[in-house]
C-alpha positions in Angstrom: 0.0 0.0 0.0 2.7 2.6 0.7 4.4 1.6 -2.4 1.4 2.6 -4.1 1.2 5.8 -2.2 4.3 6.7 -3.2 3.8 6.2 -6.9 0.7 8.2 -7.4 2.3 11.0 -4.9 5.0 10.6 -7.6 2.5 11.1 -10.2 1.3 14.1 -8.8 4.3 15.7 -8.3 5.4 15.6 -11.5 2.6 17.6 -13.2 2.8 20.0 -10.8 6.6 20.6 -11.9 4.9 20.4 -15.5 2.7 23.0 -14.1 5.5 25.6 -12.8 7.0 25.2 -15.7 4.5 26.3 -17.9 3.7 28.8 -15.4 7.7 30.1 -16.4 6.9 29.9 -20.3 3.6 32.2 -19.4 5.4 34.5 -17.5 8.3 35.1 -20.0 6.0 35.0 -22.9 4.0 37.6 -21.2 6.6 39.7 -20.7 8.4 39.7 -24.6 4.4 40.8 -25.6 4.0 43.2 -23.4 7.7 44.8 -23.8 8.0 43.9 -27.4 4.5 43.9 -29.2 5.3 40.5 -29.8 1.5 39.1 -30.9 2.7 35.5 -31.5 4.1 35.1 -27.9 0.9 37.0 -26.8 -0.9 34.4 -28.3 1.1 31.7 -27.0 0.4 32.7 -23.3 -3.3 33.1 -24.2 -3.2 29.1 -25.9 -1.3 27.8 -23.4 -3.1 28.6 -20.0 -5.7 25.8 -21.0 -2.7 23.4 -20.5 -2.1 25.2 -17.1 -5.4 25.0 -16.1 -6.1 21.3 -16.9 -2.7 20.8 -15.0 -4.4 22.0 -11.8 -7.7 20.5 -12.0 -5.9 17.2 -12.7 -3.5 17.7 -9.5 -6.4 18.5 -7.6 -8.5 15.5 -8.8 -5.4 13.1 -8.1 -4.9 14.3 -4.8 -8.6 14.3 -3.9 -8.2 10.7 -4.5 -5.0 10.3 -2.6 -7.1 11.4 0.5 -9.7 9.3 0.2 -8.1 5.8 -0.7 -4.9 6.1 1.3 -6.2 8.0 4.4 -2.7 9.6 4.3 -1.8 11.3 8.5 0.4 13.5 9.5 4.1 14.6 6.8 1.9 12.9 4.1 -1.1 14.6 5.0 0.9 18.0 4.8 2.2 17.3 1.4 -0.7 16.3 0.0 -2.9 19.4 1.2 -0.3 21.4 0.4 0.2 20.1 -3.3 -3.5 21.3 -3.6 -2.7 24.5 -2.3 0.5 25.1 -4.8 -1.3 23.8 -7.8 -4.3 26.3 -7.1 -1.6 29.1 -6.5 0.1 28.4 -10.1 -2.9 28.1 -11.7 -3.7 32.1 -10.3 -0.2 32.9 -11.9 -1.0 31.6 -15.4 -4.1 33.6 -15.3 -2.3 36.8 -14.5 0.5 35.9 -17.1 -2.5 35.8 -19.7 -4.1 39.0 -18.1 -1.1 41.1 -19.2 -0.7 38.6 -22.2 -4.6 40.0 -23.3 -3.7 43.8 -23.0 -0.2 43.5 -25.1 -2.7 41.7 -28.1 -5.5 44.0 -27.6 -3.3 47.3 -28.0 -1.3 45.0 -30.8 0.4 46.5 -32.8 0.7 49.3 -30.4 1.6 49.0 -26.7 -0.7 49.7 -24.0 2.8 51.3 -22.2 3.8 54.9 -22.7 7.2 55.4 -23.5 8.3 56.7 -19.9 6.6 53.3 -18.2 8.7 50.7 -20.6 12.1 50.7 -18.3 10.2 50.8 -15.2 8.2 47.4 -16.6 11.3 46.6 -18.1 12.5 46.3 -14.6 9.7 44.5 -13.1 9.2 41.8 -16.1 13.3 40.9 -15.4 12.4 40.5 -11.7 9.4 38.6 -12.6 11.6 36.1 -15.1 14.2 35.5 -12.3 11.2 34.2 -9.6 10.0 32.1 -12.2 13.7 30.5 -12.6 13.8 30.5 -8.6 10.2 28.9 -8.5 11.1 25.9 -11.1 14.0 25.1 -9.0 12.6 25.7 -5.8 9.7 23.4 -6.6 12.2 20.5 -8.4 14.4 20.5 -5.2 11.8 21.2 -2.1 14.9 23.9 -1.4 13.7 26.1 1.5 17.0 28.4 0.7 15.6 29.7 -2.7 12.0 29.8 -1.0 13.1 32.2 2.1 15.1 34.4 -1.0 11.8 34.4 -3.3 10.0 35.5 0.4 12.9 38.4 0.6 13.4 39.9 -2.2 9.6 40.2 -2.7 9.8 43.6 -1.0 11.8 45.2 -4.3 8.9 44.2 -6.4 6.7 45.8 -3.9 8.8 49.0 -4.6 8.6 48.9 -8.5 4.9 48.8 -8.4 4.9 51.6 -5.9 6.4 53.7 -8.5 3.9 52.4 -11.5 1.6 54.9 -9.5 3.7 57.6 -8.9 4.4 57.5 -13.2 0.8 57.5 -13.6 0.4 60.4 -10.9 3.4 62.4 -12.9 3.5 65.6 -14.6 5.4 64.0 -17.3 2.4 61.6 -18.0 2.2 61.3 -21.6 0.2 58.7 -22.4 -3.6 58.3 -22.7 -6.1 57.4 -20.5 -7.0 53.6 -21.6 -2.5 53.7 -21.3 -3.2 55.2 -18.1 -5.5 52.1 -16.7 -3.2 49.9 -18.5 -0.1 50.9 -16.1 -2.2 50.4 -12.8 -3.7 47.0 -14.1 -0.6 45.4 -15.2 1.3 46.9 -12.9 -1.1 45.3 -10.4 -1.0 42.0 -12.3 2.6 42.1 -12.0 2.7 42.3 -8.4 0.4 39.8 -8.3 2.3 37.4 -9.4 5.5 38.0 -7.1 2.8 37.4 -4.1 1.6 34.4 -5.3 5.2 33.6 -6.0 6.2 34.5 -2.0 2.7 32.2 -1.4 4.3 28.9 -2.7 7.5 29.8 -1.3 6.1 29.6 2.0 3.7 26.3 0.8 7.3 24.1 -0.2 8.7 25.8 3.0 5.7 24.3 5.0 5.8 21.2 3.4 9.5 20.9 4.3 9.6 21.9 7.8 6.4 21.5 8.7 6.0 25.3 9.7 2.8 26.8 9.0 2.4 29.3 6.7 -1.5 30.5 8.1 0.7 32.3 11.2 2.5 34.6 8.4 -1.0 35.2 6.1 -0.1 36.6 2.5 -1.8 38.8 0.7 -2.9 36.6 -1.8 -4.8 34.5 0.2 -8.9 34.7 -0.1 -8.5 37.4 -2.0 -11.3 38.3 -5.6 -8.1 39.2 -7.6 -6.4 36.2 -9.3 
């Protein structure tokens, strides 16, 4: 029977690392539409969240399963809540990937960024790239080391989108108002995603040690914004 377990936990863990990783395609794709006015990649990220989303409701499904045949207690138990939990948070980051994904095809061939916002994105969208690399490996190796970093350096992209309102607060706004709503949503959807990054940083670093991430509640829990 444990043998079994084992297997199917197997199973599940490997399309949730599927999952993450399409989760990285969808955030870089996002990005080179947004940044480039690249309609193909746009596209792409718009195609591909079906695969992320079938990902999750077959991680889901599996582990639903995994609860009721084995009756799994205690570390098992935690990993295969937690699993759950991770595969619902990666399916919120594909959905903000194709959020911004949507606004770079709808402004196509134009972009929905003035000129004065593209280095500030810029800056975000490279942050954004390096947390999906840290979130692959993170996830691959159950490393708590690169989870407590993604937790850390959270805080800078917290500072970036703080200044995606101060540009669209400037005197040397140029850009129109749709651009203007543009900025604040994908600035937002940006953030977005480095919470729900810092939320399954704190999931792997639950499963691992067993701490509970409820005592330090992020902002991305039980919230109407994916």
């Amino acid at each position: 029977m444990r043998v079994i377990f084992n297997e199917e936990l197997k199973a599940v863990a490997d399309d949730l690392d599927h999952m993450v990783k399409g989760v990285r395609k969808a955030i870089n794709g996002a990005g080179d539409a947004l940044l480039n006015q690249n309609l193909e990649a746009a596209q792409a990220v718009i195609d591909g969240d079906i695969e992320i989303d079938a990902l999750e409701a077959s991680v889901v499904d599996q582990c639903v399963k995994l609860l009721a045949k084995q009756n799994p207690v205690a570390t098992d138990l935690r990993v295969v809540v937690s699993t759950m939990r991770l595969a619902t948070t990666f399916e919120r980051m594909g959905d903000l990937a194709r959020h911004i994904a949507e606004a770079a095809r709808r402004t196509y061939p134009a972009s929905p960024l003035p000129p004065e916002a593209q280095t500030l994105f810029a800056e975000m969208q490279a942050f954004l790239n390096d947390v999906a690399d840290q979130t692959v490996a993170m996830l691959s190796d159950r490393d708590t080391k690169t989870a407590e970093q993604i937790i850390t350096n959270d805080d800078k992209l917290d500072e970036l989108h703080k200044k995606t309102f101060e540009l669209a607060q400037s005197a040397d706004w140029s850009g129109t108002n749709q651009q203007l709503i543009d900025v604040v949503l994908i600035g937002r959807f940006m953030e977005r995603l480095g919470d729900h990054a810092v939320s399954a940083a704190r999931r792997v670093v639950y499963i691992v040690s067993g701490f509970d991430p409820s005592k330090e509640p992020t902002r991305d829990e039980d919230t109407d914004i994916a």
